[in-house]
N, C-alpha and C positions, 0 to 999 in steps of 0.2 A: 331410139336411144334416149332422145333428151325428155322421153316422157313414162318409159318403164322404170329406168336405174334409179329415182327414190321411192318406187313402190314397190319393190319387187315384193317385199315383205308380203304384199297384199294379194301375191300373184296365185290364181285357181286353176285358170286354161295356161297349156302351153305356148311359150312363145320362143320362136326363135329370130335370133338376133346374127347382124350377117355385118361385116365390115374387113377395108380395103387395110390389106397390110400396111402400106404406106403411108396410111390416115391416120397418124402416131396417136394423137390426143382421144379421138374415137377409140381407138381400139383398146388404148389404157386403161377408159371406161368398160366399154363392154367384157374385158378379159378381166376385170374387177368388179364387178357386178356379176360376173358367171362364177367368178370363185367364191364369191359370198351366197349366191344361191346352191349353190354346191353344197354347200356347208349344212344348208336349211331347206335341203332336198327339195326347193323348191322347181317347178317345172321352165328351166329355163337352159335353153342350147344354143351356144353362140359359135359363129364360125368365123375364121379368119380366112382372107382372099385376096390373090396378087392382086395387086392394082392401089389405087388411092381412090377418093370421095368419088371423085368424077368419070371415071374411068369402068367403074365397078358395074356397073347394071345387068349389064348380059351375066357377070359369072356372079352375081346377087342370085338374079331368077336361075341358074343352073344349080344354085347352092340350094337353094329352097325348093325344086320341082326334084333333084335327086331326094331330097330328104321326103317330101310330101308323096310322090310319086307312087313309091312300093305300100302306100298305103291305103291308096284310092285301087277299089277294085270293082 
């Protein structure tokens, strides 16, 4: 997060972005920095996930292997 959300402008490859509901100031960012690439079609999908910073890892990697998953064949 602390190194896409002032380039997004600049963004080519997709990237997705994954943060802990609970992680209030994170997620402030990330859900505003997706609404502004939104905007400027830019390639970027952020998901929101119970838990907080610390907590998050296992459903990070579940959030990102469902999404990457059905595309590896």
């Amino acid at each position: 997060m602390r190194l896409f959300a002032p380039h997004v402008a600049k963004m080519k490859q997709p990237h997705f972005a994954c943060v802990g509901e609970a992680d209030r100031p994170a997620r402030e960012v990330v859900e505003q920095t997706a609404s502004r690439t939104h905007g400027l079609h830019l390639p970027l999908e952020a998901t929101v996930v119970a838990g907080d910073h610390f907590t998050n890892l296992p459903r990070y990697m579940a959030a990102y292997l469902g999404r990457v998953s059905p595309k590896v064949k």
